[in-house]
C-alpha positions as a Python dict, from the first residue, in 0.01 Angstrom:
ca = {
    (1, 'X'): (0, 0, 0),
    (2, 'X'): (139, -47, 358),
    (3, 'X'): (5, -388, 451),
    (4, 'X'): (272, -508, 781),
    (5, 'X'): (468, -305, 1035),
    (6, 'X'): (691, -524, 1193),
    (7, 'X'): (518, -840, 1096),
    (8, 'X'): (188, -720, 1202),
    (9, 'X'): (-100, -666, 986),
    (10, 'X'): (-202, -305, 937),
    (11, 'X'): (-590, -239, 930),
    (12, 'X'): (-592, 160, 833),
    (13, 'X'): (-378, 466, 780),
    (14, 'X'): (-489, 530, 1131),
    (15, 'X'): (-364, 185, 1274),
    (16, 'X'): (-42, 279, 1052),
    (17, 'X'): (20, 601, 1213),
    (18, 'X'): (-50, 498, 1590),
    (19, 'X'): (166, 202, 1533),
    (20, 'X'): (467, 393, 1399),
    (21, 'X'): (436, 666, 1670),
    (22, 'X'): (477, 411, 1969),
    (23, 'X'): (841, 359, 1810),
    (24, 'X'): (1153, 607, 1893),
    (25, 'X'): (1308, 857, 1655),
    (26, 'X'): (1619, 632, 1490),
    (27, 'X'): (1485, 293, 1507),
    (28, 'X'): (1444, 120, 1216),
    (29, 'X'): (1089, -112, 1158),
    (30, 'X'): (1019, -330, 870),
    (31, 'X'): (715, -237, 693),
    (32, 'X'): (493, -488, 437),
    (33, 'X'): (387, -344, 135),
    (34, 'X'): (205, -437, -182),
    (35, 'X'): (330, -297, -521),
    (36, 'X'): (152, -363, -821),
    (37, 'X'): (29, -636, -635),
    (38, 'X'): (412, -783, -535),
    (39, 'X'): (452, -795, -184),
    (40, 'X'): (771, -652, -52),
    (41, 'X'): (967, -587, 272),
    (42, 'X'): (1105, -276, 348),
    (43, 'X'): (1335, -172, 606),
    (44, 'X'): (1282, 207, 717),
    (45, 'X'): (1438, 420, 997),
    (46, 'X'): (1161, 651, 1197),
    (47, 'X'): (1200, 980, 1157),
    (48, 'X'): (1092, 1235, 1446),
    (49, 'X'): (777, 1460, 1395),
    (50, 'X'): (804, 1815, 1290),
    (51, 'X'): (514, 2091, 1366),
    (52, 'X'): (378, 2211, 1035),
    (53, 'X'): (604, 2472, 838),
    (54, 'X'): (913, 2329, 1060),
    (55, 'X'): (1223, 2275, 817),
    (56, 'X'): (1191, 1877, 753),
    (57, 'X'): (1478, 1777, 505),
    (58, 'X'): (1823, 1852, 676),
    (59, 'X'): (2077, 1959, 420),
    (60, 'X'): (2362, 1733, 382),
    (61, 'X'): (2144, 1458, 509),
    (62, 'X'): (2175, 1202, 256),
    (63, 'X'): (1748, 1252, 162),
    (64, 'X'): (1612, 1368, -124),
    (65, 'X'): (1392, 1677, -77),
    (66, 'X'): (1187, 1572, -389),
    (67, 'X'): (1027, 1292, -187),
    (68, 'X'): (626, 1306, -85),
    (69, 'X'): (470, 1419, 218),
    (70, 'X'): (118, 1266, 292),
    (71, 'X'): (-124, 1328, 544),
    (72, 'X'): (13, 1097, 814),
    (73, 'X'): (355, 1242, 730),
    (74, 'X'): (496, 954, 576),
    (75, 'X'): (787, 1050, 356),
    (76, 'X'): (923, 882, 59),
    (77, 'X'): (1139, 879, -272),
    (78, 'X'): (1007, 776, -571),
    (79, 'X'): (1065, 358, -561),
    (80, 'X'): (1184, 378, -954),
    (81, 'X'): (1474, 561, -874),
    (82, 'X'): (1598, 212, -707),
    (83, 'X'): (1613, 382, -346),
    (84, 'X'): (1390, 366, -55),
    (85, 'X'): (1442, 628, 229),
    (86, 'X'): (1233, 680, 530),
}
């Protein structure tokens, strides 16, 4: 559970994604999470929006195209695999 973005407590999903969009494609943001009840920091880069059924993983890119897409397009890699990609 996202908790923080950039030291700032995160109400929603909703506060989440109209916090994130205010920031420009290629900075990085720390985000605040919870995991299994651990809090964590995470440093992520933002990523720039794509329309739906636009190509999102770019080959050669370094990202795993396995990750998860949610509903307020937040992509990530399964945290087991010891890496975290934005």
């Amino acid at each position: 559970m996202i908790d923080q973005l950039n030291g700032h407590k995160i109400l929603d999903g909703s506060a989440l994604q109209v916090a994130v969009s205010q920031d420009q494609p290629g900075q990085t943001i720390e985000l605040g999470i919870l995991r299994n009840g651990t809090p964590m920091a995470l440093s992520v880069k933002v990523g720039e929006y794509h329309k739906p059924g636009a190509e999102v993983a770019e080959i050669g890119s370094g990202a795993s195209s396995g990750g998860n897409t949610g509903r307020l397009g937040l992509r990530s890699d399964d945290l087991d695999s010891g890496r975290v990609s934005s």
